[in-house]
C-alpha positions in Angstrom: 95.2 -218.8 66.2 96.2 -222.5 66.5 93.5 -223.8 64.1 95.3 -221.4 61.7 98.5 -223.2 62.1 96.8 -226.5 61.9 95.2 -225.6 58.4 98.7 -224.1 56.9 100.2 -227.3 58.1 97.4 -229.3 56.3 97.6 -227.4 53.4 101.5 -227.1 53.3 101.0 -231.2 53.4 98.4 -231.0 50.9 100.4 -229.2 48.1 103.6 -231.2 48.7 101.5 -234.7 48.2 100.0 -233.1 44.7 103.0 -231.8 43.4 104.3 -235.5 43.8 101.5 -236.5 42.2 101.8 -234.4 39.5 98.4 -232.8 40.3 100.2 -229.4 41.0 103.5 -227.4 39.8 105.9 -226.4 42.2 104.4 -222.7 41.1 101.4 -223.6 42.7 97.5 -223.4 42.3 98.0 -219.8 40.3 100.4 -221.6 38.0 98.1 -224.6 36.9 95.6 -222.3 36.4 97.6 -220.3 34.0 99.1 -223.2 32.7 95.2 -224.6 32.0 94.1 -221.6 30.6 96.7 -221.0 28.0 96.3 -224.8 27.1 92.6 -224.0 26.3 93.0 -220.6 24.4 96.0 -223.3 22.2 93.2 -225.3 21.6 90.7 -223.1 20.3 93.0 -221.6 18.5 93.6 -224.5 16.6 90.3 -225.7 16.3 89.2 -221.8 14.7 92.3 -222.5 12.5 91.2 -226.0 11.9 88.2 -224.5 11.0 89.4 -221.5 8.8 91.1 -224.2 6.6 88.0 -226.4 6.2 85.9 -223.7 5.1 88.7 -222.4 2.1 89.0 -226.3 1.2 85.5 -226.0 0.5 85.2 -222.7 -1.0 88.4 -224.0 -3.4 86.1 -226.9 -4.0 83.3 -225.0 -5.3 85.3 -222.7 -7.7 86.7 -226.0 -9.3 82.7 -226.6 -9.7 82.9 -230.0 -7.3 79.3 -231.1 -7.1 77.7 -229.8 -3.2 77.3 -234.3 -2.0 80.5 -234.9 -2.7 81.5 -231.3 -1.0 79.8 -232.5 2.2 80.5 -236.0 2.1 84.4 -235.4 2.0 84.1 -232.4 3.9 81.3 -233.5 6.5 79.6 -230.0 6.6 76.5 -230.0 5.4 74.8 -229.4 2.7 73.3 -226.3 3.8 76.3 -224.9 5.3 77.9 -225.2 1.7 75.2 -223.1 0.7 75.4 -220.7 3.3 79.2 -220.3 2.3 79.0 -220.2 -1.3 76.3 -217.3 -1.1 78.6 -215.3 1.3 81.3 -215.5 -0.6 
């Protein structure tokens, strides 16, 4: 059971030098996790939103009967994407 001892006391040592570092919380491996996990769903949250907005931008764009270049070249989705939008729409 000593080699058990040895690795907690390792580990314990471990932790405490990356929570210095600012590697780790003080909550632990679990906690970055978490933490890294909610960061990413934030992210793709905005870029969908990000997203969401470009494609209304364009659609507005098309309604005011903006020529499909200048649509893509302000816009930089392509000219087929446009299209694709315009004919879903």
């Amino acid at each position: 059971m000593r080699g058990n001892t040895d690795i907690m006391k390792i580990w314990g040592a471990t932790e405490k030098l990356l929570i210095e570092e600012g590697i780790l919380t003080e909550g632990g491996i679990m906690e970055n996790v978490r933490e890294s996990i909610k960061e990413e769903g934030r992210q793709e949250g905005m870029q969908k939103g990000r997203q969401e907005r470009d494609k209304e931008i364009v659609l507005n764009m098309l309604k005011e009967k903006v020529e499909i270049a200048f649509i893509s070249k302000i816009t930089g989705f392509s000219k087929e994407e446009i299209e694709k939008l315009k004919k879903n729409s």
